[in-house]
C-alpha positions as CSV (number, residue, x, y, z in Angstrom):
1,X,50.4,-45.3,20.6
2,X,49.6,-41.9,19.7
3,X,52.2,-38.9,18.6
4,X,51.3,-35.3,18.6
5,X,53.1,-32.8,17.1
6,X,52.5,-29.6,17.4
7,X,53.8,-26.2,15.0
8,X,53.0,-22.8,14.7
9,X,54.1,-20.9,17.8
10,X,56.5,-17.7,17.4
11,X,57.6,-14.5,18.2
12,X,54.3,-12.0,17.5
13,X,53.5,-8.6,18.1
14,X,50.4,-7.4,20.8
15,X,47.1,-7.5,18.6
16,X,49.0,-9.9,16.1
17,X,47.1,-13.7,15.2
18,X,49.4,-16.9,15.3
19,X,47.7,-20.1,14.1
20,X,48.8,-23.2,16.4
21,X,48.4,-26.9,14.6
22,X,49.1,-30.5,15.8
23,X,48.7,-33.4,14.0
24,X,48.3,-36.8,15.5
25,X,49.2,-40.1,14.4
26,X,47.0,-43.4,14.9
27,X,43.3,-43.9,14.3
28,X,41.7,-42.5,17.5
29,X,41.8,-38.7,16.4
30,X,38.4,-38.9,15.1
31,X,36.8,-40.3,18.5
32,X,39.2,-38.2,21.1
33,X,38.8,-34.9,22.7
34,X,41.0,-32.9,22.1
35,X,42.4,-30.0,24.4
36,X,45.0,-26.8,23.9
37,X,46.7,-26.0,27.3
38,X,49.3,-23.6,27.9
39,X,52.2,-22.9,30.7
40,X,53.6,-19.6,31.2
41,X,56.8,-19.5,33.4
42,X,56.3,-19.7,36.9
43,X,52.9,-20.9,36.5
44,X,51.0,-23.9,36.4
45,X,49.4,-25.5,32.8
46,X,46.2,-23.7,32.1
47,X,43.3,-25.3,30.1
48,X,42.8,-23.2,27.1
49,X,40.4,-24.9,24.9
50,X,38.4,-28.0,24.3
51,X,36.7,-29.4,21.4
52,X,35.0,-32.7,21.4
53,X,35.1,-35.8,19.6
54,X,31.5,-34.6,18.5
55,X,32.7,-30.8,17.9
56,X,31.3,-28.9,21.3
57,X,33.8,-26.4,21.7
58,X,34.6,-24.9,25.3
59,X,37.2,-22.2,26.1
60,X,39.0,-20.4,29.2
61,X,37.3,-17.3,29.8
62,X,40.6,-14.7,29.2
63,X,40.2,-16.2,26.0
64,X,36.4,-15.7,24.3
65,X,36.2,-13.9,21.7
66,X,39.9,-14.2,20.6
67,X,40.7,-17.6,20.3
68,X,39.0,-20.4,18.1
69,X,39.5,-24.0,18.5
70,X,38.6,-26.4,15.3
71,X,39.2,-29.6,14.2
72,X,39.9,-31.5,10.6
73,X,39.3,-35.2,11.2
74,X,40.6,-36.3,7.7
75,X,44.1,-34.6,8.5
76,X,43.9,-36.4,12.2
77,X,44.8,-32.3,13.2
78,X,43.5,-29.9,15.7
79,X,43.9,-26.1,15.2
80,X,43.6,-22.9,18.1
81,X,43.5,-19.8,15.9
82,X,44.2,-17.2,18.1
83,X,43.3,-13.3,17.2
84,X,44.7,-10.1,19.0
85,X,47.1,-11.6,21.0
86,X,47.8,-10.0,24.1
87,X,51.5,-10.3,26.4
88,X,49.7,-12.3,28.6
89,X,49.6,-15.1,26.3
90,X,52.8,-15.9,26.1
91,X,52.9,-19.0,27.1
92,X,54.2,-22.3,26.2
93,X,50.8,-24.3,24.2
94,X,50.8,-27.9,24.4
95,X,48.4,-29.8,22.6
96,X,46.6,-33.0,24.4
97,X,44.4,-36.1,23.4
98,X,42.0,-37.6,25.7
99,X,39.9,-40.7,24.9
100,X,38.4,-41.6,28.4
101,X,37.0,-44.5,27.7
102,X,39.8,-46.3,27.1
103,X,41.5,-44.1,29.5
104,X,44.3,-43.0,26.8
105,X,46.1,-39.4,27.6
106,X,49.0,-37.9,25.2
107,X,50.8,-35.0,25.1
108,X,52.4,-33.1,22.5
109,X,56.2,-31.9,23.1
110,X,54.8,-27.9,23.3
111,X,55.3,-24.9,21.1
112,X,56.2,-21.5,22.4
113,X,54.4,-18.8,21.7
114,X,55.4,-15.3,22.6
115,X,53.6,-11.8,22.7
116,X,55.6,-8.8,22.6
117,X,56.8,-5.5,21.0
């Protein structure tokens, strides 16, 4: 069984940074994919970003450039630094662990984050 818990979201201003974390517990971190998505209201969960088990990183297109997914395997955590946040963004983020081999799939309880003057 794996928990994810996820910090960081807030209240930030248009062209303001907000660094999202979420730390999982287990031993599978390290050989998992790991994926941000987001839902804003009304709308169905988006794939944000992607980074591997082997560190190939892949984002949503209204998001290259400002957003950077990484990865610290010894602290079982996965980060999305995200830069000159726009109101668009406002979203609920949800962080997500995938190891398809073994057909695992869990989901973090969500952080809000919120973009606005």
């Amino acid at each position: 069984q794996v928990q994810l818990v996820e910090s960081g979201g807030g209240l930030v201003q248009p062209g303001g940074s907000l660094r999202l974390s979420c730390a999982a517990s287990g031993s599978i971190f390290s050989i998992s994919d790991m994926y941000w998505y987001r839902q804003a209201p009304g709308k169905q969960r988006e794939l944000v970003a992607t980074i591997t088990s082997a560190g190939r990183t892949n984002y949503v297109d209204s998001v290259k450039g400002r957003f950077t997914i990484s990865r610290d395997n010894a602290k079982n955590t996965v980060y999305l630094q995200m830069n000159s946040l726009k109101p668009e963004d406002t979203a609920v983020y949800y962080c997500n662990l995938k190891k398809w081999s073994r057909g695992l799939d869990y989901w973090g309880q969500g952080t809000q984050v919120t973009v606005s003057s």
